[in-house]
Structure formats: structure tokens, C-alpha cells
MOPAC internal coordinates of N, CA, C and O (Angstrom, degrees):
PM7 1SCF
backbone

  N    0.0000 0     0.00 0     0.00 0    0    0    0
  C    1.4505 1     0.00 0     0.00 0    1    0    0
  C    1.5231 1   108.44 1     0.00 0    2    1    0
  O    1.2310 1   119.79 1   -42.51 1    3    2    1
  N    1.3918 1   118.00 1   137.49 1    3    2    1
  C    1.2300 1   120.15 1   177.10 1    5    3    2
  C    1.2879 1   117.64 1   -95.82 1    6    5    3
  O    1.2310 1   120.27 1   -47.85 1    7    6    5
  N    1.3975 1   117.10 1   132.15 1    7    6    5
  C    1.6288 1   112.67 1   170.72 1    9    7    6
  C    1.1832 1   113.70 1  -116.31 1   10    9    7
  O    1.2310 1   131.46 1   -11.66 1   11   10    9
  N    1.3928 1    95.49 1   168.34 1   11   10    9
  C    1.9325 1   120.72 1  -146.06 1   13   11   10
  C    1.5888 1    85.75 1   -84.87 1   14   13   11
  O    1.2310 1   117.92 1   -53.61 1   15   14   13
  N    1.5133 1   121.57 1   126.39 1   15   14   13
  C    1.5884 1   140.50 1  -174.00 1   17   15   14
  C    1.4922 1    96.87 1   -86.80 1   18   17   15
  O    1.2310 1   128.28 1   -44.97 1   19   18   17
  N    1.6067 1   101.65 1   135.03 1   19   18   17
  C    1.5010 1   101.33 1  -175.84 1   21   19   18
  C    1.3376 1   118.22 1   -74.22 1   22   21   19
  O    1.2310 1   130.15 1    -1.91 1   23   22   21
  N    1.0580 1    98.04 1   178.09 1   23   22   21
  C    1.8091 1   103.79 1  -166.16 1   25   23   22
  C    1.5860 1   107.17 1   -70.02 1   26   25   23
  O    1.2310 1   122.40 1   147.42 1   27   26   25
  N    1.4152 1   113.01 1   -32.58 1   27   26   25
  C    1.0606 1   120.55 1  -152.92 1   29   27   26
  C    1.3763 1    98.65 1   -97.07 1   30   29   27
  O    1.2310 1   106.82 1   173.82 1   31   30   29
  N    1.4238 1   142.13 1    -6.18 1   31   30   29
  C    1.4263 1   154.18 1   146.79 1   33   31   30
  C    1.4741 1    96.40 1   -55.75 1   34   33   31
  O    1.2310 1   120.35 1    95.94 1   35   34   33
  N    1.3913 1   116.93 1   -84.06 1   35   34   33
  C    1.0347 1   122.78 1   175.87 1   37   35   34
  C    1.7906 1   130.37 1   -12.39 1   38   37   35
  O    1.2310 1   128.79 1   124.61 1   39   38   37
  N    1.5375 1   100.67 1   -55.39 1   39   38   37
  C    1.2295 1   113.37 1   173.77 1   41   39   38
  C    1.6343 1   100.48 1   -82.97 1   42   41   39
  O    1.2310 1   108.79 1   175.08 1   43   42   41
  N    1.1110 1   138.58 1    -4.92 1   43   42   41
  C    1.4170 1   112.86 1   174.70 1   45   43   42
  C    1.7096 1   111.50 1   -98.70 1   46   45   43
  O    1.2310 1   128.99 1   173.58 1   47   46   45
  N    1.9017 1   100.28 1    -6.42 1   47   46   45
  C    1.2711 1    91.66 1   178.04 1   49   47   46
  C    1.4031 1    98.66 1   -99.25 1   50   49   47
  O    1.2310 1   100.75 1  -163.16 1   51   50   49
  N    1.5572 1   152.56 1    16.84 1   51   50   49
  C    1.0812 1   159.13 1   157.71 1   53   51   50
  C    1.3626 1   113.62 1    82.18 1   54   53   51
  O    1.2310 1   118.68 1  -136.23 1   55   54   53
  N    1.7051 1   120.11 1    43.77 1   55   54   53
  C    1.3100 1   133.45 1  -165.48 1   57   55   54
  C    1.1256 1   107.91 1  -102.44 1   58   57   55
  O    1.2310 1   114.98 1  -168.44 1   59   58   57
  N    1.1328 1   127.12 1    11.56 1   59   58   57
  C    1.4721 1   130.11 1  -171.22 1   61   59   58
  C    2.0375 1   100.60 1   -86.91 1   62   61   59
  O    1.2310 1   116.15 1   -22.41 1   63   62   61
  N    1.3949 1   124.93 1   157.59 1   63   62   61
  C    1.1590 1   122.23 1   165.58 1   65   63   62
  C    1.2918 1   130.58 1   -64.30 1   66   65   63
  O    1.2310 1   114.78 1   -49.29 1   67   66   65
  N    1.2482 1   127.50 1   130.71 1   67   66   65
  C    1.6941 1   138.47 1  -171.97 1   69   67   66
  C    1.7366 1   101.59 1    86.00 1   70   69   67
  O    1.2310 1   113.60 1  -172.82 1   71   70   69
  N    1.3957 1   129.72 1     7.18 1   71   70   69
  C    1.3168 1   121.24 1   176.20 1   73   71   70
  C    1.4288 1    99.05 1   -93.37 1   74   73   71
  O    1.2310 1   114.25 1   -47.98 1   75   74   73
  N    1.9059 1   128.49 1   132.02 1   75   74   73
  C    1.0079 1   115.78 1  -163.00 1   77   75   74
  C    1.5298 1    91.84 1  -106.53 1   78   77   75
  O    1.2310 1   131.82 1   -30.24 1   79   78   77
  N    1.3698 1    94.77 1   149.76 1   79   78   77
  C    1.8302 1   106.04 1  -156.89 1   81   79   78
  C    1.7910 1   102.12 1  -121.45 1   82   81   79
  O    1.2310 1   131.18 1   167.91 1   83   82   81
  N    1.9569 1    96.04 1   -12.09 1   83   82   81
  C    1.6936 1    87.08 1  -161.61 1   85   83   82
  C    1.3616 1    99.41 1   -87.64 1   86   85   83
  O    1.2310 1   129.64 1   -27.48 1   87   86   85
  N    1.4283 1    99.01 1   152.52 1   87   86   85
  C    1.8153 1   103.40 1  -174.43 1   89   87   86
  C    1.5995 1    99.32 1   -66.86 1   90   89   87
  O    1.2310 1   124.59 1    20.39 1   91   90   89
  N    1.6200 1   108.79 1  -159.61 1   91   90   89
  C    1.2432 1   119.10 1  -168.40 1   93   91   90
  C    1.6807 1    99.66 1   -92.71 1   94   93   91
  O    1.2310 1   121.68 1   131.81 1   95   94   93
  N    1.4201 1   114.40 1   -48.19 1   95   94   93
  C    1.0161 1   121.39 1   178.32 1   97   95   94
  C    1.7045 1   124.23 1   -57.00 1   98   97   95
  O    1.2310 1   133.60 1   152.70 1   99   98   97
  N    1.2096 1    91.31 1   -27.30 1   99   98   97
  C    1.7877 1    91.70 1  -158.97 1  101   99   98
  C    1.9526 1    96.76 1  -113.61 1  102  101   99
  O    1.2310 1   117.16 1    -6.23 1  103  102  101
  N    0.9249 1   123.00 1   173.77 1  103  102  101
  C    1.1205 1   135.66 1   169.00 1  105  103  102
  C    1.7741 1   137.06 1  -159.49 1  106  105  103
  O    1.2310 1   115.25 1    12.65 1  107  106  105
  N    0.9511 1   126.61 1  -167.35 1  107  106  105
  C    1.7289 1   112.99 1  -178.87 1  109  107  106
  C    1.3184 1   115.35 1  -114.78 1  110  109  107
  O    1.2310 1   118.47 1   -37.38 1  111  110  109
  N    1.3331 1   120.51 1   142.62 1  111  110  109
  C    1.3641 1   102.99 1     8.60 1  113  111  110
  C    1.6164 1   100.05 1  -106.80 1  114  113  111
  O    1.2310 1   124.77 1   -16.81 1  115  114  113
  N    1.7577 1   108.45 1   163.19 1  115  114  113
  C    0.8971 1   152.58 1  -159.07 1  117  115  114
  C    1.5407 1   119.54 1  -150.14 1  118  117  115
  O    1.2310 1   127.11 1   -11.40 1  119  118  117
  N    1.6238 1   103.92 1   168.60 1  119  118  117
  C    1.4303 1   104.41 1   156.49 1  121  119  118
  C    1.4597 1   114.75 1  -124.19 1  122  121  119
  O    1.2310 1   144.21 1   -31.32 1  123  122  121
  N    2.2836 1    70.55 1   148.68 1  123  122  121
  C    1.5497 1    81.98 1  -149.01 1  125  123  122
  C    1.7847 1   106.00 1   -80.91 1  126  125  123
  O    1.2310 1   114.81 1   -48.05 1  127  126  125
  N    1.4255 1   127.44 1   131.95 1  127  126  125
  C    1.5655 1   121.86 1   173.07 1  129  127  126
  C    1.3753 1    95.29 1  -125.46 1  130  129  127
  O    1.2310 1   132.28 1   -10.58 1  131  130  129
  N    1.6232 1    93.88 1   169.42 1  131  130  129
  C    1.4760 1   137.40 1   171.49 1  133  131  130
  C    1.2202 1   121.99 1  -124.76 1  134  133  131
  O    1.2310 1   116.95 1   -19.51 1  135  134  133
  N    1.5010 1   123.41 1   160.49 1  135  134  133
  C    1.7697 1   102.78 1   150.58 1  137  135  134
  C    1.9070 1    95.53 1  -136.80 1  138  137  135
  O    1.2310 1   135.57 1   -10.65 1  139  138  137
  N    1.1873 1    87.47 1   169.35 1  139  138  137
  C    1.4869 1   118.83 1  -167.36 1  141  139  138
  C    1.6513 1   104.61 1   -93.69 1  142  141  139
  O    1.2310 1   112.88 1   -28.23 1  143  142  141
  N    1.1422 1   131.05 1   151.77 1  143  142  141
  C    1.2132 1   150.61 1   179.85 1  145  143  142
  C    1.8124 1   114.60 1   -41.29 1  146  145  143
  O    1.2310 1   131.94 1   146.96 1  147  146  145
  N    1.8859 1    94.56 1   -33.04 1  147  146  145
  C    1.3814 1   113.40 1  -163.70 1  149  147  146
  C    1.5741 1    88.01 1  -104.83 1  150  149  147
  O    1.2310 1   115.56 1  -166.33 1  151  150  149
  N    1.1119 1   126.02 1    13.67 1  151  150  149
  C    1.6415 1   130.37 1   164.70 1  153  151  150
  C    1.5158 1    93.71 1    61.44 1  154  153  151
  O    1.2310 1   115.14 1  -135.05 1  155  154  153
  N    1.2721 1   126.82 1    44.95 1  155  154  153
  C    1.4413 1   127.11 1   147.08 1  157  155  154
  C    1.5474 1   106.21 1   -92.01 1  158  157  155
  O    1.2310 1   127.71 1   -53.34 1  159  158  157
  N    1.5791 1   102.77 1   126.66 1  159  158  157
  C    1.5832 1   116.68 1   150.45 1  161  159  158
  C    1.0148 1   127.12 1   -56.51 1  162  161  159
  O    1.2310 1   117.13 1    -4.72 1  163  162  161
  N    1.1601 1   123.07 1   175.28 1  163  162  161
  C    2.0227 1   125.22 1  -156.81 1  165  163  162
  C    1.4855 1    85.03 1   178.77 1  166  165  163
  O    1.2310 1   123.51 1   -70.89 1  167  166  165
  N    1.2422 1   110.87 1   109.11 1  167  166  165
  C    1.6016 1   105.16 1   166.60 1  169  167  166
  C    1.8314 1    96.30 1  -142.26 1  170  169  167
  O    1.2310 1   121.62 1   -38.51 1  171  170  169
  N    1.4313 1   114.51 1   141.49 1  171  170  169
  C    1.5923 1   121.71 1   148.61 1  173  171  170
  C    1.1420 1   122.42 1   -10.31 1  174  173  171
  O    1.2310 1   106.93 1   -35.74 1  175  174  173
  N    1.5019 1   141.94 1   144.26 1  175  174  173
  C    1.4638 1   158.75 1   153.26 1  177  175  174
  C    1.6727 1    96.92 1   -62.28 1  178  177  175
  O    1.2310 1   127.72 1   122.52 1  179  178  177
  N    1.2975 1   102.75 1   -57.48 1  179  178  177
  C    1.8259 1   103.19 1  -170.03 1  181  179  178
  C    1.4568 1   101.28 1  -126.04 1  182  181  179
  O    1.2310 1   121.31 1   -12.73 1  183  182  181
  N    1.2866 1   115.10 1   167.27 1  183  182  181
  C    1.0917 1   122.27 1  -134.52 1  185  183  182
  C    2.2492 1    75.96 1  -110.03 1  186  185  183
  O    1.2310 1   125.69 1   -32.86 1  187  186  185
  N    1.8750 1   106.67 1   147.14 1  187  186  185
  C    1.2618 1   116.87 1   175.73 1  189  187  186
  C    1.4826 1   110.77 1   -84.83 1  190  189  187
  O    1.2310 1   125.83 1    -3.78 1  191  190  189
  N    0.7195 1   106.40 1   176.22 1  191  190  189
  C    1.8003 1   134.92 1   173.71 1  193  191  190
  C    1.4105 1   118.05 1   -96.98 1  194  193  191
  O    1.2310 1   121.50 1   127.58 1  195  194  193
  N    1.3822 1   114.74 1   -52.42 1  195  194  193
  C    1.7312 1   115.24 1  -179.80 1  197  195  194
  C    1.6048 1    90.80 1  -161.59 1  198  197  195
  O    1.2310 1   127.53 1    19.48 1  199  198  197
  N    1.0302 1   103.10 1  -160.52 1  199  198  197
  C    1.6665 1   141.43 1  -161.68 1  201  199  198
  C    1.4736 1   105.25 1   -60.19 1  202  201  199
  O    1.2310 1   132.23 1   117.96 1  203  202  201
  N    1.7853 1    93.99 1   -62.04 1  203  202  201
  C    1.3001 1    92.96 1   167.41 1  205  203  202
  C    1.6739 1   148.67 1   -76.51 1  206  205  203
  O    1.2310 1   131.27 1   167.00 1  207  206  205
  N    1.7171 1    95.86 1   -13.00 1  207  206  205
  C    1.2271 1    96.12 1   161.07 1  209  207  206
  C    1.8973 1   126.87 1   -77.03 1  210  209  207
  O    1.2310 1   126.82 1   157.60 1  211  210  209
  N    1.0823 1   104.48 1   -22.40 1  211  210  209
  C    1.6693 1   129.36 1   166.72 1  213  211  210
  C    1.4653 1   114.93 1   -56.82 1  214  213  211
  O    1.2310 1   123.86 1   134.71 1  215  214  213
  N    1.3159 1   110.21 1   -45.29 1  215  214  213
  C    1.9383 1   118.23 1   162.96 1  217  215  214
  C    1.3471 1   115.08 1   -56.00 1  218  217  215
  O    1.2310 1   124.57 1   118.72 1  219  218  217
  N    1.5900 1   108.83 1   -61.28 1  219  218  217
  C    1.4414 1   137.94 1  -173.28 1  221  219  218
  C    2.2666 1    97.37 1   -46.15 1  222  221  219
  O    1.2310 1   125.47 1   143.01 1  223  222  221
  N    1.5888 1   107.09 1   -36.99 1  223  222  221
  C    1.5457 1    92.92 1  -163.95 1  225  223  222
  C    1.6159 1   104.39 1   -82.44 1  226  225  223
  O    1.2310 1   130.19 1   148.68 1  227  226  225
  N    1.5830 1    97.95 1   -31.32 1  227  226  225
  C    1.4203 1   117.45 1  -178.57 1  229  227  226
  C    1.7065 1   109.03 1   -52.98 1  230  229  227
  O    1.2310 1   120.15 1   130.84 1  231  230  229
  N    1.2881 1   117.32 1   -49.16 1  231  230  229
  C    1.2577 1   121.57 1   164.44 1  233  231  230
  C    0.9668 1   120.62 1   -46.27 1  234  233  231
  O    1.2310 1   103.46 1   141.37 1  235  234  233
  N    1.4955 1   148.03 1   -38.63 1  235  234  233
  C    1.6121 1   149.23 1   167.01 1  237  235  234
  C    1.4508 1    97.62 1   -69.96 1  238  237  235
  O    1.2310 1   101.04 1   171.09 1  239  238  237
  N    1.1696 1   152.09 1    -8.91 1  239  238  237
  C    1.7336 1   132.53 1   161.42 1  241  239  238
  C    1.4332 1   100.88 1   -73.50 1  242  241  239
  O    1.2310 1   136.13 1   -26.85 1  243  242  241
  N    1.7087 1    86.37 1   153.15 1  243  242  241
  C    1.2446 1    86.79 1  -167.42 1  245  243  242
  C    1.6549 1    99.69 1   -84.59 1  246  245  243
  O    1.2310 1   119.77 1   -13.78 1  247  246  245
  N    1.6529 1   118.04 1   166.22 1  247  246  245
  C    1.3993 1   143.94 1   167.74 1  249  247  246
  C    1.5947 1   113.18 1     0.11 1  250  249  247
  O    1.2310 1   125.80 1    99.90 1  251  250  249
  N    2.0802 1   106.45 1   -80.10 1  251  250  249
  C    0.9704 1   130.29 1   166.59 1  253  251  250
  C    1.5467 1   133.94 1   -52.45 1  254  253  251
  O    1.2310 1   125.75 1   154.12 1  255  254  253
  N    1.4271 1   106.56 1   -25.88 1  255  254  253
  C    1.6108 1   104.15 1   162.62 1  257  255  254
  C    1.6874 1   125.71 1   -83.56 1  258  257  255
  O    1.2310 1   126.91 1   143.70 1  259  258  257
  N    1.5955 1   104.32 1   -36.30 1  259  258  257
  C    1.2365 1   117.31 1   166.13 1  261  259  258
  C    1.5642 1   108.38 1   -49.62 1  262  261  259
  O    1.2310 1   114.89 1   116.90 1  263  262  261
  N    1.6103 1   127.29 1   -63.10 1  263  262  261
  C    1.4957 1   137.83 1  -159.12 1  265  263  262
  C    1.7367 1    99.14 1   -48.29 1  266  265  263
  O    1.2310 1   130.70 1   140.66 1  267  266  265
  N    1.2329 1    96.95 1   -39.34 1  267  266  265
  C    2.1738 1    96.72 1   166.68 1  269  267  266
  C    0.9005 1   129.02 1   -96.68 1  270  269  267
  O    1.2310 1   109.61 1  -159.75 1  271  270  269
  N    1.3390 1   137.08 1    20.25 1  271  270  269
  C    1.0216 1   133.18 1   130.63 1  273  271  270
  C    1.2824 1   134.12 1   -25.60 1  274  273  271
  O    1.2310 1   126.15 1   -59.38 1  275  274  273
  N    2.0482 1   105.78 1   120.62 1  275  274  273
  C    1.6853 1    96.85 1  -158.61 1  277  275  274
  C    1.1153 1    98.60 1  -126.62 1  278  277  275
  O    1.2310 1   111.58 1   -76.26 1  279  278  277
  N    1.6220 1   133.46 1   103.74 1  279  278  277
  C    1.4895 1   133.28 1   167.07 1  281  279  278
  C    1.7883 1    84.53 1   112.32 1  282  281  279
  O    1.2310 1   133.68 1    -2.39 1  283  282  281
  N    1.2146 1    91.15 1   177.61 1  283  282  281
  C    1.5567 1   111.62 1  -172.87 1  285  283  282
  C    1.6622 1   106.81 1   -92.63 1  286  285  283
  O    1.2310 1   119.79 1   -24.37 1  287  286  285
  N    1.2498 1   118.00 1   155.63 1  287  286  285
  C    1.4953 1   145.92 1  -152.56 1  289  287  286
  C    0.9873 1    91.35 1   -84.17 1  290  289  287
  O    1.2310 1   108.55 1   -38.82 1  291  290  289
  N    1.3625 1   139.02 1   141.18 1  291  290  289
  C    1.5345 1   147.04 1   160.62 1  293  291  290
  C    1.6697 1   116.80 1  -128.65 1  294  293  291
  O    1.2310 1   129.84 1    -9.79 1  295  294  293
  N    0.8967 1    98.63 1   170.21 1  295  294  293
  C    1.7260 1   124.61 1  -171.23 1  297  295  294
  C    1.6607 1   102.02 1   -99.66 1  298  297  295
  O    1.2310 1   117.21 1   -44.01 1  299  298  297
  N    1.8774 1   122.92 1   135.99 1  299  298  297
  C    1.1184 1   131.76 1  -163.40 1  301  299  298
  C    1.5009 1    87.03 1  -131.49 1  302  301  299
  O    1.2310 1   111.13 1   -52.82 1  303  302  301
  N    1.4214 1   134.30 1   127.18 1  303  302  301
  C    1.3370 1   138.80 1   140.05 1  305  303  302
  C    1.4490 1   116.18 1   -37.64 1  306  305  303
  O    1.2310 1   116.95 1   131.81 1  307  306  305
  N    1.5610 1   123.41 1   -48.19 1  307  306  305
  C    1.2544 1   129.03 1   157.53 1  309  307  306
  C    1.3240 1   121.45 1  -125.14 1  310  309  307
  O    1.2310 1   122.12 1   -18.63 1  311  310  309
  N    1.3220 1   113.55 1   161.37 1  311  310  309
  C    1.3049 1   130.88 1   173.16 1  313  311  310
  C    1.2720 1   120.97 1   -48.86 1  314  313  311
  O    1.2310 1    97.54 1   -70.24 1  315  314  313
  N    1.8175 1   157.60 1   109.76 1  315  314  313
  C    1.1231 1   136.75 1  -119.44 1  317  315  314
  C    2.1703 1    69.25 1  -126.70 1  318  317  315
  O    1.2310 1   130.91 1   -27.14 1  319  318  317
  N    1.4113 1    96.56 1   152.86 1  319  318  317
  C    1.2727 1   123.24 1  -173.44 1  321  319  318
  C    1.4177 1    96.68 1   -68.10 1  322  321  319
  O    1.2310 1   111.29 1   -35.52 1  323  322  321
  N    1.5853 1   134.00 1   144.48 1  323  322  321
  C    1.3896 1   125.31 1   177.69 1  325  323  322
  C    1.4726 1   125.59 1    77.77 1  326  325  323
  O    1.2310 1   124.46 1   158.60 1  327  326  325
  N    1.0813 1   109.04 1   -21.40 1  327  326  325
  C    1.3214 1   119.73 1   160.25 1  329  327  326
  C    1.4541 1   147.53 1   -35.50 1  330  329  327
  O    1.2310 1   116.06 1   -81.93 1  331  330  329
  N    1.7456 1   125.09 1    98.07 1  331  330  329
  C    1.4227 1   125.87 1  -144.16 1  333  331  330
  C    1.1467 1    92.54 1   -72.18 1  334  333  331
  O    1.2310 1   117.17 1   -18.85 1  335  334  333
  N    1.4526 1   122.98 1   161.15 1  335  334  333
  C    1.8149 1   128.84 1   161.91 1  337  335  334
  C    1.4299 1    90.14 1  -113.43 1  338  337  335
  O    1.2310 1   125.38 1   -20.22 1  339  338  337
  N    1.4079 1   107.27 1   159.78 1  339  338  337
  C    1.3207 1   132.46 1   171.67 1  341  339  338
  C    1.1973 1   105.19 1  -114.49 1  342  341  339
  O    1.2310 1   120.10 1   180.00 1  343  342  341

């Protein structure tokens, strides 16, 4: 079962709307990744639209992968090889 990530996670991973999340390199749409503490990638199946679709995928991982999340979420021109889905 998945549970609802607090707000205040949320806001420290900068998922909120109008917070700009896309790296320098990459832009939207894109796919959207992260990595985890344990330097696992996390990137999208399909590629987002904006900011808010990039929150919206982040929200379907589950609880425990999100909570390690290390640094802020960025945008991939492509899909990076090895790459976990949530």
C-alpha cells in the first residue's frame, strides 16, 4: 500500500508547482529522474510535460524510495540505461 508523502518532504524535494526542478541540461518534456541516497536512479516510463507532470510520477513511488531521495529531481533528454521505475 502506498502512502500519501508529506507535504513537507515534498517541499524539501521541490515538488510543489512553479518550483523549477529541470536541470540545466535537460528540459521538458523529458524524463523525469532522481537518485536515491544508495545512488539508484528512478527515472519515468514516458516522458512529462512540465513540473507538474514530474511531481504527479514522483507521487506513484512508493513512500520508502522517495524518503531517500538525494538532491533534487531532474529532467533526462533520454531514458538513462538501468533505470528503476516506480
Amino acid at each position: 500500500m502506498r502512502s500519501i508523502l508529506p507535504v513537507a518532504l515534498l517541499t524539501a524535494a521541490g515538488l510543489f508547482a512553479g518550483v523549477n526542478t529541470a536541470s540545466a541540461a535537460g528540459g521538458y518534456p523529458g524524463f523525469q529522474c532522481f537518485k536515491t541516497a544508495d545512488r539508484d536512479v528512478y527515472c519515468s516510463d514516458a516522458q512529462v510535460k512540465n513540473h507538474d507532470g514530474g511531481a504527479a510520477w514522483i507521487k506513484t513511488c512508493p513512500a520508502d524510495v522517495v524518503k531517500n531521495l538525494k538532491g533534487k529531481p531532474y529532467i533526462e533528454s533520454t531514458r538513462p540505461k538501468g533505470a528503476h521505475s516506480c
